[in-house]
GULUM-42786 format. One line per field, with one value per atom (N, C-alpha, C): residue number from 1; x, z, y; residue in three letters. Coordinates in steps of 0.05 Angstrom, whole numbers, plus 5000, padded with zeros to 4 digits. Each point is the difference from the previous one (the first is absolute). Example, Ala and Ser with C-alpha at 12.3 -4.5 7.8 and 13.67 -1.06 7.14 Angstrom:
<sites>
seq <- c(1 | 1 | 1 | 2 | 2 | 2) .
px <- c(5264 | 4982 | 5018 | 4993 | 5016 | 4985) .
pz <- c(5156 | 5000 | 5000 | 4986 | 5001 | 5014) .
py <- c(4886 | 5024 | 5024 | 5021 | 5024 | 5022) .
type <- c(ALA | ALA | ALA | SER | SER | SER) .
</sites>
This chain:
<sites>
seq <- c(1 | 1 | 1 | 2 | 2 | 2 | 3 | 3 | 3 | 4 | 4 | 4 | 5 | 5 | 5 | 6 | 6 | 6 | 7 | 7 | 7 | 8 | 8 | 8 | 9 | 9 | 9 | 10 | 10 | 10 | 11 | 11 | 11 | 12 | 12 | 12 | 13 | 13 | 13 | 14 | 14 | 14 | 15 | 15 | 15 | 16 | 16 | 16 | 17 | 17 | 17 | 18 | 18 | 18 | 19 | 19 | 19 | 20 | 20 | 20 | 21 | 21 | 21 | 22 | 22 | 22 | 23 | 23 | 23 | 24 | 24 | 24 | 25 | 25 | 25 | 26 | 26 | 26 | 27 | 27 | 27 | 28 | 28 | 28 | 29 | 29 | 29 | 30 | 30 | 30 | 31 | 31 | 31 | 32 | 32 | 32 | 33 | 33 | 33 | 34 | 34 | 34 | 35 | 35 | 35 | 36 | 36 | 36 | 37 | 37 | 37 | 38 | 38 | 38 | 39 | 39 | 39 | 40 | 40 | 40 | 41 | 41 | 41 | 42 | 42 | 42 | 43 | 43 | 43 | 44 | 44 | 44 | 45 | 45 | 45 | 46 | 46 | 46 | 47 | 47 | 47 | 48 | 48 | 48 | 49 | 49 | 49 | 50 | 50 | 50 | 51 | 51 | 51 | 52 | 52 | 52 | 53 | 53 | 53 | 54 | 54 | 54 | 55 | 55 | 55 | 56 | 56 | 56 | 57 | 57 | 57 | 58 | 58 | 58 | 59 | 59 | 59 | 60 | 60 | 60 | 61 | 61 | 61 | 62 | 62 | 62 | 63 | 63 | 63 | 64 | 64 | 64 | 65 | 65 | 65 | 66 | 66 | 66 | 67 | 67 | 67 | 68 | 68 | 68 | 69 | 69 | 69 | 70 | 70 | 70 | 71 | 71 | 71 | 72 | 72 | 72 | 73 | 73 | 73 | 74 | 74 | 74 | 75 | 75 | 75 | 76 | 76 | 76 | 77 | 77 | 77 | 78 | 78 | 78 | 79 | 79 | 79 | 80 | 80 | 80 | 81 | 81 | 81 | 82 | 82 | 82 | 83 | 83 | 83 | 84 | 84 | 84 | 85 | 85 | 85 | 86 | 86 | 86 | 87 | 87 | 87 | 88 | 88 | 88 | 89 | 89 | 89 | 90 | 90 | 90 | 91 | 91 | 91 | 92 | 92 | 92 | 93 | 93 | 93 | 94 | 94 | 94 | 95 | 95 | 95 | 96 | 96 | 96 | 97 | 97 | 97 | 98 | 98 | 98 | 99 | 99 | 99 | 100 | 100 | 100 | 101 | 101 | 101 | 102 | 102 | 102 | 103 | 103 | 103 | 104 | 104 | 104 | 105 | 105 | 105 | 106 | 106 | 106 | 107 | 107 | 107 | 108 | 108 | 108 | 109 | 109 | 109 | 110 | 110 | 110 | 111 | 111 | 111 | 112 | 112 | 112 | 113 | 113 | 113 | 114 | 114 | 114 | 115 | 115 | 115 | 116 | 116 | 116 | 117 | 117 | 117 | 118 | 118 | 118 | 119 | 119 | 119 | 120 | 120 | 120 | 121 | 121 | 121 | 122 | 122 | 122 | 123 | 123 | 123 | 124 | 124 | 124 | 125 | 125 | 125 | 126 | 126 | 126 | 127 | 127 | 127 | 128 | 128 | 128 | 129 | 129 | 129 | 130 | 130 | 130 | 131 | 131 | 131 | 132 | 132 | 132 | 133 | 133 | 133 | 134 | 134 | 134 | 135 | 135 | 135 | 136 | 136 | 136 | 137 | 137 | 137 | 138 | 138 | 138 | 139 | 139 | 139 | 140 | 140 | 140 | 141 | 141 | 141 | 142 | 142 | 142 | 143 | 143 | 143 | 144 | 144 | 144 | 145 | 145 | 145 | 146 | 146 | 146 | 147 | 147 | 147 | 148 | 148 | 148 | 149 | 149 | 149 | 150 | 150 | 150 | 151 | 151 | 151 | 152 | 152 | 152 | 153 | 153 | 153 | 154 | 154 | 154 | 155 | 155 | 155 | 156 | 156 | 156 | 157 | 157 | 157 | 158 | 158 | 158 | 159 | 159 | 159 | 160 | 160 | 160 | 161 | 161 | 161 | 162 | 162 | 162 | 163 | 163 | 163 | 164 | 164 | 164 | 165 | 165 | 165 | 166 | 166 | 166 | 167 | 167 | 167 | 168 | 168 | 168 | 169 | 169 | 169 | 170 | 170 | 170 | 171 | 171 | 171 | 172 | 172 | 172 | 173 | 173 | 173 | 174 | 174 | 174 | 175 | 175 | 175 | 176 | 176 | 176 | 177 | 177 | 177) .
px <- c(2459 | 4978 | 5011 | 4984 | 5010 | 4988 | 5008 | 4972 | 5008 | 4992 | 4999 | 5010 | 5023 | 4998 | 4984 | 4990 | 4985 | 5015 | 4977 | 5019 | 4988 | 5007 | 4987 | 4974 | 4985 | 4976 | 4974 | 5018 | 4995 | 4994 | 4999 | 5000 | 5032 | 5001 | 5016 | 5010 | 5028 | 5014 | 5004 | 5005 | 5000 | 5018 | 4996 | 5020 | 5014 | 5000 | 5020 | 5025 | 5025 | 5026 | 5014 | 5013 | 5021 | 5028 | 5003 | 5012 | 4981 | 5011 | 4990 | 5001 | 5004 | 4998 | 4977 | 4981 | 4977 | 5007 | 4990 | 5012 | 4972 | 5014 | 4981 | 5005 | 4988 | 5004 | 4980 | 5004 | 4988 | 5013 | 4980 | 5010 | 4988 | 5034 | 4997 | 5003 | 4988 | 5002 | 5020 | 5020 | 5027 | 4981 | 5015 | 4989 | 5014 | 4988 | 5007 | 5005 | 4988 | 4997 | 4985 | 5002 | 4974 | 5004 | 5032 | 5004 | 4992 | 4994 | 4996 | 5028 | 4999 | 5026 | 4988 | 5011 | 4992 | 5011 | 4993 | 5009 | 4996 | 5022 | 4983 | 5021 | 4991 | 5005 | 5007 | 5022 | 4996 | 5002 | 4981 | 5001 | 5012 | 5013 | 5015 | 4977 | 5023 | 4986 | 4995 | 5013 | 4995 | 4976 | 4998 | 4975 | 4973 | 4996 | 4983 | 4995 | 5024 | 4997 | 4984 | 5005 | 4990 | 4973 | 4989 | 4973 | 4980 | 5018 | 4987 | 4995 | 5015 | 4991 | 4986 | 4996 | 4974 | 4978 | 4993 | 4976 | 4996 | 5021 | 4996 | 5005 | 5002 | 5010 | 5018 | 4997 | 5032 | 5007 | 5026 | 5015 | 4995 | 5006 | 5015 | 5010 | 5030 | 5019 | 4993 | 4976 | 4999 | 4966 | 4989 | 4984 | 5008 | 5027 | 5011 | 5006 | 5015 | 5012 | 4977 | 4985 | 4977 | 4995 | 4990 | 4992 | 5013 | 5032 | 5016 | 5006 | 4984 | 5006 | 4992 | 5024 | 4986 | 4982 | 4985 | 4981 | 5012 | 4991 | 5006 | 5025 | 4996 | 5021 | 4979 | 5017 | 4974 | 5035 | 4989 | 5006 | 4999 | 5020 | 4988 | 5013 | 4983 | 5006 | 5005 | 5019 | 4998 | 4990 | 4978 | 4986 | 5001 | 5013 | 5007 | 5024 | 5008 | 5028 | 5028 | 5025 | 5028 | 5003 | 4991 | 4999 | 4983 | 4984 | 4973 | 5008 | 4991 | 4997 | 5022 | 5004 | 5017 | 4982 | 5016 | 4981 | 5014 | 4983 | 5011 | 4985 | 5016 | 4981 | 4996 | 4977 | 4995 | 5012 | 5014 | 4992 | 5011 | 5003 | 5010 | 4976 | 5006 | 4981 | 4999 | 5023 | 5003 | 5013 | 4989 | 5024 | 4998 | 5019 | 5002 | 5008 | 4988 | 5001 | 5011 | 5015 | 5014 | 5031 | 5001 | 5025 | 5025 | 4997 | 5023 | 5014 | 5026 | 5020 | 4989 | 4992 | 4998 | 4968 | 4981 | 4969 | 5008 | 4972 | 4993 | 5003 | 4979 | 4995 | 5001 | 5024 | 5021 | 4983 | 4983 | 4992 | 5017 | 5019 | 5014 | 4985 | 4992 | 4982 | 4997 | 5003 | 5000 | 4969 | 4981 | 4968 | 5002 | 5019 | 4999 | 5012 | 4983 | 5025 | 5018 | 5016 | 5021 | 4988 | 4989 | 4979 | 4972 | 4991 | 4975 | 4975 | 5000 | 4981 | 5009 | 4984 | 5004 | 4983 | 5001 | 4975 | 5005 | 4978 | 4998 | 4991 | 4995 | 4994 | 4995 | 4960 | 4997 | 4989 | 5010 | 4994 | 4994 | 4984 | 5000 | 4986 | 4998 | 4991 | 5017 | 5000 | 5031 | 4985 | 5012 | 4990 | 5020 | 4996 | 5016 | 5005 | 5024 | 4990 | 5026 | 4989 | 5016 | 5013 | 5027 | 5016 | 5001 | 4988 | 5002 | 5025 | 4983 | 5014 | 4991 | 5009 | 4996 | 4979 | 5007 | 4982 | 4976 | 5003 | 4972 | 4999 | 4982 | 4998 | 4968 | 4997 | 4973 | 4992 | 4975 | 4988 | 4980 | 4998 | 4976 | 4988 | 5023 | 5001 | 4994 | 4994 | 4998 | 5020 | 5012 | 5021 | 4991 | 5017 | 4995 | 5028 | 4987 | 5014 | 5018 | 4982 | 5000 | 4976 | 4998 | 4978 | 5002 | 4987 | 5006 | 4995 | 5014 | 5008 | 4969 | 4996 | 4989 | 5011 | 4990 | 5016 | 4992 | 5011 | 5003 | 5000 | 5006 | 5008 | 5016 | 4997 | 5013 | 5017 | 5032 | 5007 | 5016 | 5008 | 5014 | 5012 | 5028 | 5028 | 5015 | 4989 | 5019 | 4997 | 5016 | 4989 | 4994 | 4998 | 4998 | 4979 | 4982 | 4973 | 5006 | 4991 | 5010 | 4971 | 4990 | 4983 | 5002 | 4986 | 5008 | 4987 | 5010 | 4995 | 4997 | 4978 | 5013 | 4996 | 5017 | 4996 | 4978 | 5000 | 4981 | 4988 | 5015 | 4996 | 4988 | 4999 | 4987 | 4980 | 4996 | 4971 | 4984 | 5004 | 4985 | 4992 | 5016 | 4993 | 4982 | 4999 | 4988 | 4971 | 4999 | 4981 | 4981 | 5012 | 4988 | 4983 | 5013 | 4990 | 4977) .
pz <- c(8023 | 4991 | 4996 | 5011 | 5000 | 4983 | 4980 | 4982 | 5006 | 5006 | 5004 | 4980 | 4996 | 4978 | 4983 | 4977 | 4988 | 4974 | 5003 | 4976 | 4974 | 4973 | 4973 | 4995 | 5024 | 4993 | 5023 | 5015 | 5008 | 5035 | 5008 | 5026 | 5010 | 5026 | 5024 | 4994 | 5005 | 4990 | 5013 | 5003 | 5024 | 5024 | 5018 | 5026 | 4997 | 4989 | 4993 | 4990 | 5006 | 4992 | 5003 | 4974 | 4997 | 5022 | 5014 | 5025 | 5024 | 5026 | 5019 | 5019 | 4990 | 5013 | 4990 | 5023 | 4994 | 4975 | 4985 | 4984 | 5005 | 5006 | 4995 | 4979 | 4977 | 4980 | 4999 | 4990 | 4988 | 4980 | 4995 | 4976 | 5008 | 5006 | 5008 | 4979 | 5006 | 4985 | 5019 | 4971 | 5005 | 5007 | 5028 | 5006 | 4973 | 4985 | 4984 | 4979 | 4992 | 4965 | 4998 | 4977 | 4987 | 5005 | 5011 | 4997 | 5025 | 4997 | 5028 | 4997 | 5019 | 5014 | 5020 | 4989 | 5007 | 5028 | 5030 | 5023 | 5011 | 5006 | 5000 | 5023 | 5025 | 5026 | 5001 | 5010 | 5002 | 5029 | 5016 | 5022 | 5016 | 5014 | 5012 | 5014 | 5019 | 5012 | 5022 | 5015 | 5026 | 5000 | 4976 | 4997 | 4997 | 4991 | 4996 | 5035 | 5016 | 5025 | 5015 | 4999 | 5014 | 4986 | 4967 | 4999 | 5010 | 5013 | 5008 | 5023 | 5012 | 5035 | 4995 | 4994 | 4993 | 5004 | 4980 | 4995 | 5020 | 5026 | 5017 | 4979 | 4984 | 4994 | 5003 | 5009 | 5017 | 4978 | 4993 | 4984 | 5003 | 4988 | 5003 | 5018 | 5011 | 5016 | 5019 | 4996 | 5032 | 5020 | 4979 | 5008 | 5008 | 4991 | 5004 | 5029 | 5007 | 5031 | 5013 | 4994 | 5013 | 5012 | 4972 | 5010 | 5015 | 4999 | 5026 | 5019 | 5015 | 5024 | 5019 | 5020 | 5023 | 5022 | 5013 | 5023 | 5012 | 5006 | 5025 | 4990 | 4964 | 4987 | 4983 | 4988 | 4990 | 4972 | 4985 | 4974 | 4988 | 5007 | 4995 | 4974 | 4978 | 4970 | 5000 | 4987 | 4995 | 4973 | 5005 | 4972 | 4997 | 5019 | 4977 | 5027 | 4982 | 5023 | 4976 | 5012 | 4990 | 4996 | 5011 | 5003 | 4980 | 4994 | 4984 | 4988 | 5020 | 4992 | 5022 | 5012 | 5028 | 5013 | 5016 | 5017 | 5032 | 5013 | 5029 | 5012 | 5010 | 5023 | 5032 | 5002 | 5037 | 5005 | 5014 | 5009 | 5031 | 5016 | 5034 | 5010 | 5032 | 5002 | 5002 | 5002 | 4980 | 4986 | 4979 | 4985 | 4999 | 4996 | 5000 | 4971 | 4999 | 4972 | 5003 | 4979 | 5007 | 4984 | 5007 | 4984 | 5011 | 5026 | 5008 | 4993 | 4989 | 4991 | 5018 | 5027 | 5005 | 5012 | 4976 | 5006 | 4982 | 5018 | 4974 | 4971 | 4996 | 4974 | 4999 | 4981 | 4999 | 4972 | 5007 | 4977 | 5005 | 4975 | 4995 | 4988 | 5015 | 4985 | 5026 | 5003 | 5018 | 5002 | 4991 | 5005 | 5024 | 5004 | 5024 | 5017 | 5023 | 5025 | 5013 | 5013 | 5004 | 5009 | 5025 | 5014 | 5001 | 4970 | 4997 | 5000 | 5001 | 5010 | 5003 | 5010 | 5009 | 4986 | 4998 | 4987 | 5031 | 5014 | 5026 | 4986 | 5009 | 4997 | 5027 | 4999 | 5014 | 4993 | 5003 | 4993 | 4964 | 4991 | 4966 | 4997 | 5016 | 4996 | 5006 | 4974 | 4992 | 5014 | 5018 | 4997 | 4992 | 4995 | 4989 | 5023 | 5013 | 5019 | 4995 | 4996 | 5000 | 5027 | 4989 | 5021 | 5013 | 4998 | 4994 | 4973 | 4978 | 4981 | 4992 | 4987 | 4981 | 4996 | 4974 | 4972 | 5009 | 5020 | 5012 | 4972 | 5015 | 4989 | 4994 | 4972 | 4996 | 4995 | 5003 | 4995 | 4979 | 4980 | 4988 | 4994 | 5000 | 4988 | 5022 | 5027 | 5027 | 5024 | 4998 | 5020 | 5035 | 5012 | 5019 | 5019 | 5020 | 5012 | 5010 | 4997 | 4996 | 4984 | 4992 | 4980 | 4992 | 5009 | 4994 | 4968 | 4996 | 4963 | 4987 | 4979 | 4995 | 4972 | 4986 | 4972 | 4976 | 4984 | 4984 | 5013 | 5020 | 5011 | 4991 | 4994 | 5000 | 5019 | 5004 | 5019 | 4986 | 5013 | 4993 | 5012 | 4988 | 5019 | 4990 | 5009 | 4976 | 4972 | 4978 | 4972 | 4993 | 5019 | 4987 | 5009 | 4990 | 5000 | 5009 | 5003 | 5004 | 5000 | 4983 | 5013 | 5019 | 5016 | 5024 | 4980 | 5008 | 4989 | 5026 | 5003 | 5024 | 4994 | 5018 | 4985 | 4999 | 4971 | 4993 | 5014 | 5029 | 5007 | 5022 | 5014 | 5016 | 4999 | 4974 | 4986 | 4998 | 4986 | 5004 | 5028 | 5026 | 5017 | 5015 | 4992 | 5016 | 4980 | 4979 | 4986 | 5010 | 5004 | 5018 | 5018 | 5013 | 5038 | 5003) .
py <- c(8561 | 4983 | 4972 | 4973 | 4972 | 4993 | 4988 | 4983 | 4979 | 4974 | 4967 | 4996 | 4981 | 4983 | 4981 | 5002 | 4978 | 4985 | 4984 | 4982 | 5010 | 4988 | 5009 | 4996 | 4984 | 4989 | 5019 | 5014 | 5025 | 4986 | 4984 | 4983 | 5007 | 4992 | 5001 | 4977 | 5003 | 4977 | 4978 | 4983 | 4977 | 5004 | 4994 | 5002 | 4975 | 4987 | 4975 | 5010 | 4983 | 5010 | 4977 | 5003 | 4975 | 4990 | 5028 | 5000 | 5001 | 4991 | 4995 | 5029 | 5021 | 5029 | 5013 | 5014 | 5011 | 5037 | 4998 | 5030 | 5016 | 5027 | 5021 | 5016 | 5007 | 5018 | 5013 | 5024 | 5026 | 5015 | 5013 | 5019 | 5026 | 5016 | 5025 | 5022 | 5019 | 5028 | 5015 | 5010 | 5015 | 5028 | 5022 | 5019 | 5018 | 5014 | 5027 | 4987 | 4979 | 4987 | 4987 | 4992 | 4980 | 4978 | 4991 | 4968 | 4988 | 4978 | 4980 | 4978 | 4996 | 4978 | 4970 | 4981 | 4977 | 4995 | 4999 | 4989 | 4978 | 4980 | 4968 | 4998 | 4990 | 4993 | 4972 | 4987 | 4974 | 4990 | 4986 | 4996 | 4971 | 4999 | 4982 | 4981 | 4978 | 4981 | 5020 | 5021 | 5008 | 5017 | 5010 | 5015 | 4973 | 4980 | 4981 | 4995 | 4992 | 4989 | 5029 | 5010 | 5034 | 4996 | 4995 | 5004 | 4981 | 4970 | 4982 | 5011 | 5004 | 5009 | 5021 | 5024 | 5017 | 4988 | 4987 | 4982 | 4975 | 4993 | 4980 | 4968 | 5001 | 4977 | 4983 | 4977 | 4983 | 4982 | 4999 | 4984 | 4968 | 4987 | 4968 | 4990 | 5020 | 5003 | 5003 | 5026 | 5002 | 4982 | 4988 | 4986 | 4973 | 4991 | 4978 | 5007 | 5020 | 5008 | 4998 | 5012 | 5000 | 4975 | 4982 | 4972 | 4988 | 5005 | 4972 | 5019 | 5024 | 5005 | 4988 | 4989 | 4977 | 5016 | 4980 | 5016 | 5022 | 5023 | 5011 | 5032 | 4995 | 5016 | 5021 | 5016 | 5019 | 5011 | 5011 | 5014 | 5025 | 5021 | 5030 | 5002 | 5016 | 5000 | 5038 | 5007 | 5020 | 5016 | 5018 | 5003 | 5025 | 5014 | 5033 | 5009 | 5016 | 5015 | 4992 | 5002 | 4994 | 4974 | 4974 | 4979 | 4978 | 5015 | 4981 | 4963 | 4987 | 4979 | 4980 | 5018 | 4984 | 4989 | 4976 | 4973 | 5006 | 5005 | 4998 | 4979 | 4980 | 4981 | 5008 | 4995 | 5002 | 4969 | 4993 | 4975 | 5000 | 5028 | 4998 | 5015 | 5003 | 5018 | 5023 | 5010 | 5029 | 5009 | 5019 | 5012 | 5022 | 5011 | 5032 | 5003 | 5029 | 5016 | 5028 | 5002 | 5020 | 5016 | 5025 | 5006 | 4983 | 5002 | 4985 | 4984 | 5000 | 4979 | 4969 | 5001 | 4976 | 4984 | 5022 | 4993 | 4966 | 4986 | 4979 | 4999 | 5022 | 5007 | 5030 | 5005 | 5023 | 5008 | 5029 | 5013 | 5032 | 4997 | 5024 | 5021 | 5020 | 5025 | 5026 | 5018 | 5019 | 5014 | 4981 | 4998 | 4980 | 4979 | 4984 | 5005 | 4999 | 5004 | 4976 | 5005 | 4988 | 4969 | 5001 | 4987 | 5000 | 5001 | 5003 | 4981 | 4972 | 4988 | 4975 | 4986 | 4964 | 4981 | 4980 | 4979 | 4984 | 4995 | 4986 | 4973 | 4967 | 4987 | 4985 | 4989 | 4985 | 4979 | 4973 | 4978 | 5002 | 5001 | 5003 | 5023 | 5022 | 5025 | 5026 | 5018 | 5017 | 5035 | 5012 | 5026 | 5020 | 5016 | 5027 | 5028 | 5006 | 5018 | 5027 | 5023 | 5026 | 4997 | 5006 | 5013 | 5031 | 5008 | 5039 | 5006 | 4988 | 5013 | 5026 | 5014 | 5024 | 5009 | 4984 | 4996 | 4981 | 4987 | 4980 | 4969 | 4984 | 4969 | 5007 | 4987 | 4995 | 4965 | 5005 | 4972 | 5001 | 4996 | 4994 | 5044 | 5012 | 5024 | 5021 | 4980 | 5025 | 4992 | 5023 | 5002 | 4994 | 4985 | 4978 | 4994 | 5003 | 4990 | 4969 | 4985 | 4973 | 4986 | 4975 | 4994 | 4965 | 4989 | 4979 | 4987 | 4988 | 4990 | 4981 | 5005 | 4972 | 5008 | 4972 | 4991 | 5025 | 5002 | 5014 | 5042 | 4994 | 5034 | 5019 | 5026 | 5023 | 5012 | 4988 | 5017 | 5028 | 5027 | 5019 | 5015 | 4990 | 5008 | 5018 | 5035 | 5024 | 4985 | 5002 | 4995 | 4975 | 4973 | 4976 | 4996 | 4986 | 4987 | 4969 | 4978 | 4982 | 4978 | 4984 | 4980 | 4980 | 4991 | 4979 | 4970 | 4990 | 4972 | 4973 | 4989 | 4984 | 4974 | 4980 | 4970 | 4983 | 4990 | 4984 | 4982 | 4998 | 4964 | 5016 | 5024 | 5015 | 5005 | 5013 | 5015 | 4967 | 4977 | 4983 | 4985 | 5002 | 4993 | 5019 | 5024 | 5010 | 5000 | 5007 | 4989 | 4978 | 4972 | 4979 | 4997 | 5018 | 5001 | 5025) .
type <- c(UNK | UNK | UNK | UNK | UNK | UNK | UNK | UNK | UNK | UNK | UNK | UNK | UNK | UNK | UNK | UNK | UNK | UNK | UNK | UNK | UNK | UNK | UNK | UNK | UNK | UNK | UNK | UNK | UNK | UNK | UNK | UNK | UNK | UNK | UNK | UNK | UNK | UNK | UNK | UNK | UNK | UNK | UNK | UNK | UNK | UNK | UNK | UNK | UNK | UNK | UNK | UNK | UNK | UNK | UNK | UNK | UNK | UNK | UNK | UNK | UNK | UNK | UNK | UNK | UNK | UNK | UNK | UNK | UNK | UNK | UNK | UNK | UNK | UNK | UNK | UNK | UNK | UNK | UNK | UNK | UNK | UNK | UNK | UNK | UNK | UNK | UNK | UNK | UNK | UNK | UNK | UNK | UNK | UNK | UNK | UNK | UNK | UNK | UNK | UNK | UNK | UNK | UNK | UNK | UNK | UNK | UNK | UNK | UNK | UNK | UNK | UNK | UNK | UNK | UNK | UNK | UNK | UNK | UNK | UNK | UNK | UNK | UNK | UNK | UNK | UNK | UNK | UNK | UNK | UNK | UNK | UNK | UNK | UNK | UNK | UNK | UNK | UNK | UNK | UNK | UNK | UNK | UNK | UNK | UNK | UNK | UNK | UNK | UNK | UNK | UNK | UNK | UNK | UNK | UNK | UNK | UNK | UNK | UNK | UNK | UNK | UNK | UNK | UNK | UNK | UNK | UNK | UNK | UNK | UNK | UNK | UNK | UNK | UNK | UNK | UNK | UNK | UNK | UNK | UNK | UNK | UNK | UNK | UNK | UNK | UNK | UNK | UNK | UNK | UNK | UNK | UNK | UNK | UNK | UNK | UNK | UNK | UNK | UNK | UNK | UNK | UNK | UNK | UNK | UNK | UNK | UNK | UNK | UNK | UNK | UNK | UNK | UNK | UNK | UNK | UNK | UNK | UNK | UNK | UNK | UNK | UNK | UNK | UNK | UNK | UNK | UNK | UNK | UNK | UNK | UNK | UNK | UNK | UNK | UNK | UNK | UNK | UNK | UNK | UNK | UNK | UNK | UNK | UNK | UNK | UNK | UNK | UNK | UNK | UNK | UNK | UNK | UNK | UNK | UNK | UNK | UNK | UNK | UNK | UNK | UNK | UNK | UNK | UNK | UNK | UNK | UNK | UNK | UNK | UNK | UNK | UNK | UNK | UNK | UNK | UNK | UNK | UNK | UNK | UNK | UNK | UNK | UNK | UNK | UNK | UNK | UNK | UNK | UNK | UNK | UNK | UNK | UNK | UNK | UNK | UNK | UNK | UNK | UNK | UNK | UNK | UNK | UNK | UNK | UNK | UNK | UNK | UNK | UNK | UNK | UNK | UNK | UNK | UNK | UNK | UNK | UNK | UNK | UNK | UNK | UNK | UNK | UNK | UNK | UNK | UNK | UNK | UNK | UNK | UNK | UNK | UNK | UNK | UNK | UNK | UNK | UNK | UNK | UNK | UNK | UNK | UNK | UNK | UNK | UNK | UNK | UNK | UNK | UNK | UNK | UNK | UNK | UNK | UNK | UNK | UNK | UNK | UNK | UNK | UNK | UNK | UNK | UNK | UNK | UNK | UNK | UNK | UNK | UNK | UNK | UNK | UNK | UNK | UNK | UNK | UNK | UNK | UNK | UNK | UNK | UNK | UNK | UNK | UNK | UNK | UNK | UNK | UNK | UNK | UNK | UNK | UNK | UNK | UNK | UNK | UNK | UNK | UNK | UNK | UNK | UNK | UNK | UNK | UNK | UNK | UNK | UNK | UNK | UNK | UNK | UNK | UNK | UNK | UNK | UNK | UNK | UNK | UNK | UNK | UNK | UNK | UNK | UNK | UNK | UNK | UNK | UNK | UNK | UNK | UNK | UNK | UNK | UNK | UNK | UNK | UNK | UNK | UNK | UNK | UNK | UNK | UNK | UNK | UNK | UNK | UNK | UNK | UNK | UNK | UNK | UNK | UNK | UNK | UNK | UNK | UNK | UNK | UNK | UNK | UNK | UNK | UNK | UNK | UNK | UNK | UNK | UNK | UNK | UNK | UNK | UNK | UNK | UNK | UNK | UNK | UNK | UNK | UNK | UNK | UNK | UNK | UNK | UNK | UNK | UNK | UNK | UNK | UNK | UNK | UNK | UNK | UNK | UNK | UNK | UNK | UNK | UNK | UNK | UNK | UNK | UNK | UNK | UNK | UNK | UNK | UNK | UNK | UNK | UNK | UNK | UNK | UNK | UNK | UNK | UNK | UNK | UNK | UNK | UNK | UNK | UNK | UNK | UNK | UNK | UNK | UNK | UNK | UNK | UNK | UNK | UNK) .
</sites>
């Protein structure tokens, strides 16, 4: 049995904390007595960065990257997997993804295959294309063969998730026209 913590005034106590780590506490009941035992969790920055990407929320940091990507470049954020919170740039016209010691972008996890997908680039438009991997590439949560990118996209490579981000100076020109 969990009972919540309350305070003396019989309310939930503030989520505020004089330290900058999120705490979880409870008050547990000992199995085979009467006593309960206080459990208080203290949570790190890596756990904060992991709850941001859950919820799709982009940092400071990474809205700044965002902002000075030059034409013709794009920004993959990683938001769940081993990695969380890694920046990979597109900026050729291809890259490879992959276990391979000598992919572009080297995701270490035996959910990826060796040679598992490419980011193609034409002119300021990014596509995503499976190699015959495995485990397969998703887009936007359906597995695909190839798929062309737009801004704020879901890609999924074995355990990493990854958002696409593309440059600002793109999205407004094409906006324009």
């Amino acid at each position: 049995m969990v009972d919540a913590p309350h305070s003396h005034d019989g309310k939930r106590p503030d989520a505020a904390s004089t330290n900058d780590e999120p705490i979880v506490s409870d008050t547990v009941a000992v199995p085979g007595s009467s006593s309960t035992t206080e459990t208080t969790a203290h949570m790190g920055a890596d756990f904060e960065a992991q709850l941001a990407a859950l919820s799709g929320e982009v940092s400071r940091e990474e809205l700044e990257a965002v902002g000075a990507l030059p034409s013709g470049s794009a920004l993959l954020i990683v938001r769940r997997g081993p990695n969380v919170g890694a920046r990979f740039l597109l900026d050729s016209d291809v890259t490879t993804v992959g276990r391979h010691p000598d992919a572009d972008i080297f995701l270490d996890d035996v959910t990826v295959s060796r040679k598992h997908s490419e980011f193609i680039r034409s002119g300021t438009t990014f596509e995503i294309r499976d190699q015959g991997s495995l485990n397969g590439t998703y887009f936007d949560g359906v597995r695909v063969d190839s798929a062309t990118l737009v801004d704020g996209s879901e890609v999924q490579i074995g355990k990493f998730r990854l958002t696409f981000y593309a440059s600002r100076l793109d999205l407004a020109s094409s906006a324009a026209s």
